[in-house]
N, C-alpha and C positions, 0 to 999 in steps of 0.2 A: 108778528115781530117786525123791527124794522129792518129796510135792507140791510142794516151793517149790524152783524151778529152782537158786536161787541158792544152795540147801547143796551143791550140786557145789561140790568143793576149786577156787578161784584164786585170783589175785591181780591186784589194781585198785591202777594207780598213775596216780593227778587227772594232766590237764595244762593247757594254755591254748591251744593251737596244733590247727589237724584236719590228717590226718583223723583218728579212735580207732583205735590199729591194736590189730586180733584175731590175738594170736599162739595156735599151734596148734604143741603140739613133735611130733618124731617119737615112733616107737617105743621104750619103757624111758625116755623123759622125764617130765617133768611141768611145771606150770606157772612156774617156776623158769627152766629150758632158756634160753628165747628174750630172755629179759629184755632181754641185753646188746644183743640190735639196736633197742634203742630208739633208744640212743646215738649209730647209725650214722645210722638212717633219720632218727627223727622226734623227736630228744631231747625235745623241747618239747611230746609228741601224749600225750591219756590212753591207757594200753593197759593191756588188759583179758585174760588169759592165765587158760584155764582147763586143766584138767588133765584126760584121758582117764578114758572111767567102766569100760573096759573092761580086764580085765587077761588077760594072755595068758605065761602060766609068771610071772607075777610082775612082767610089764612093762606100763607103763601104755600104753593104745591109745586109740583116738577113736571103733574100731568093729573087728567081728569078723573073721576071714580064716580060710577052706579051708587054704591052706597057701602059701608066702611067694609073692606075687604075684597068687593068686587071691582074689579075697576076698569075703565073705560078703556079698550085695548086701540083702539083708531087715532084716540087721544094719543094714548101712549107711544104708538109708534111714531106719532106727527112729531112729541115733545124730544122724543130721542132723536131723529134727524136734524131739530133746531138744535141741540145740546152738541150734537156733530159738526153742523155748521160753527156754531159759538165757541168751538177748542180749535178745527185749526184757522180760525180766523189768531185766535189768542195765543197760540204757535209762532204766527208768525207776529204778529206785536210784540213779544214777552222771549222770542228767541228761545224757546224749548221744543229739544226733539222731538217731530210728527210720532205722535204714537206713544212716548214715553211714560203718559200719566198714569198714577195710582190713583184710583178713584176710591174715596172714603167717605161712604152713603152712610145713613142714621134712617129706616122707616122705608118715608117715602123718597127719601133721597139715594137709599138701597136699593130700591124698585126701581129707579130710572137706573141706577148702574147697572145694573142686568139689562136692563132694556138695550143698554146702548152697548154694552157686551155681546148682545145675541144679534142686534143690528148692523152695529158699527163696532166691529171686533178690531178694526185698522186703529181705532181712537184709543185703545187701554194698552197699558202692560199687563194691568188687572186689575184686583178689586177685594178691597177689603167690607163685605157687608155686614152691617147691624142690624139685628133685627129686621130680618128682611123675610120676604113673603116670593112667591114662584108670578113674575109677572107677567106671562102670557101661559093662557091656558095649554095652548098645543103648540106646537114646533114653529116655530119661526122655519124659511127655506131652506137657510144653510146652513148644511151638517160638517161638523167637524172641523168648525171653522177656529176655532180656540186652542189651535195644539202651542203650547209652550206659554199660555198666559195661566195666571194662578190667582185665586180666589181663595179667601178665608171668611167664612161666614159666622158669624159671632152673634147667636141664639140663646135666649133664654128659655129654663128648662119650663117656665110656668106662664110663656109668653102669649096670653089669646088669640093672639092673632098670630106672629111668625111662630106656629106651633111645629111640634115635629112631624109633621105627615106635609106642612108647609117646607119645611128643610128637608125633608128627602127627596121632595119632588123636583124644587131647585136643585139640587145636587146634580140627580138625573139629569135635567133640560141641560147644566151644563156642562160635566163627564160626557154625555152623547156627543159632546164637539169638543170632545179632550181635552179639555181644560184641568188642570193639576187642583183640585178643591181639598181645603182642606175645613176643617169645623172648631171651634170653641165655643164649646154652653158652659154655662156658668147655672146659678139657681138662683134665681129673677126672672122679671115681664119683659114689657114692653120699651127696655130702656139702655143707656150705654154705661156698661157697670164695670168703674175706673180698676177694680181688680184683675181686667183682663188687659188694661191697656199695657202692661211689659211686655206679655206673650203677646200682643199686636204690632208690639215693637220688633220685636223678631221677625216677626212675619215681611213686616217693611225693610225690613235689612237684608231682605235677601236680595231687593231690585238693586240696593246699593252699588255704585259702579265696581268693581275690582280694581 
């Protein structure tokens, strides 16, 4: 990457309202993707969408992969420390509270949320995942480091890959660091299925300021 976090490709759109949601798209996305759930979740929230630095046959990624479901963990942790770097470089640009962000992954853009959850717990309020998968095999160092951040992970029941033995396991990795997880499946694959986006809406309303 280059020295200044913030020449990674995104896009920053101001709001008035919290919490900042961190959109993160899947794979062969970019920061474009996620836009439209502003509208659903948090019309009124700044959000901050950046774009994978990784490319993979020509698709943009958030971090490296063996081959479709295993995925490259040294990668991963390298691309979650740049994703670190590149929010509070964006903090301070963009004038949003250190720590504030919702992060709202889709895939592979859910697997780096967690990444940077289990790394950089200082960087979320939390984390809304889709279809998301357990991205480190075994424990990251530090335990217990998620007490008061909240997670909602939004699985499908027929999903190949973020299957349920995948969602239990993420659960675990991060209940073990007390994090408040919560679950919505719906009956679908591998994909963001707009019948869940009210109840997502709820979910983001609770960072809403009082």
């Amino acid at each position: 990457m280059s020295e200044d976090p913030l020449q990674r490709p995104h896009v920053w759109q101001p709001g008035t309202s919290s919490p900042p949601l961190l959109l993160l798209h899947g794979t062969g996305g970019d920061e474009h993707d996620l836009l439209v759930l502003r509208q659903h979740l948090a019309p009124d929230a700044p959000v901050l969408s950046p774009r994978g630095t990784v490319s993979e046959q020509g698709m943009a990624r958030f971090f490296r992969r063996v081959r479709e479901g295993v995925f490259d963990e040294d990668d991963l942790r390298l691309r979650a420390d740049e994703l670190a770097a590149f929010l509070e470089a964006a903090e301070h640009k963009y004038d949003v509270p250190a720590g504030s962000w919702l992060a709202v992954g889709f895939s592979n853009g859910a697997n780096m949320a967690s990444a940077l959850l289990l790394r950089h717990p200082e960087s979320l309020a939390g984390a809304v995942l889709l279809a998301a998968m357990v991205p480190f095999a075994a424990d990251e160092p530090e335990d217990r480091a998620l007490t008061g951040k909240r997670v909602l992970i939004v699985n499908g029941t027929t999903d190949p890959m973020a299957t349920a033995d995948q969602t239990s396991r993420l659960t675990d990795q991060l209940r073990h660091r007390s994090a408040d997880v919560h679950h919505l499946s719906f009956a679908g694959g591998h994909t963001i299925d707009p019948r869940q986006l009210p109840s997502i809406k709820n979910f983001v309303d609770l960072f809403r300021e009082t």
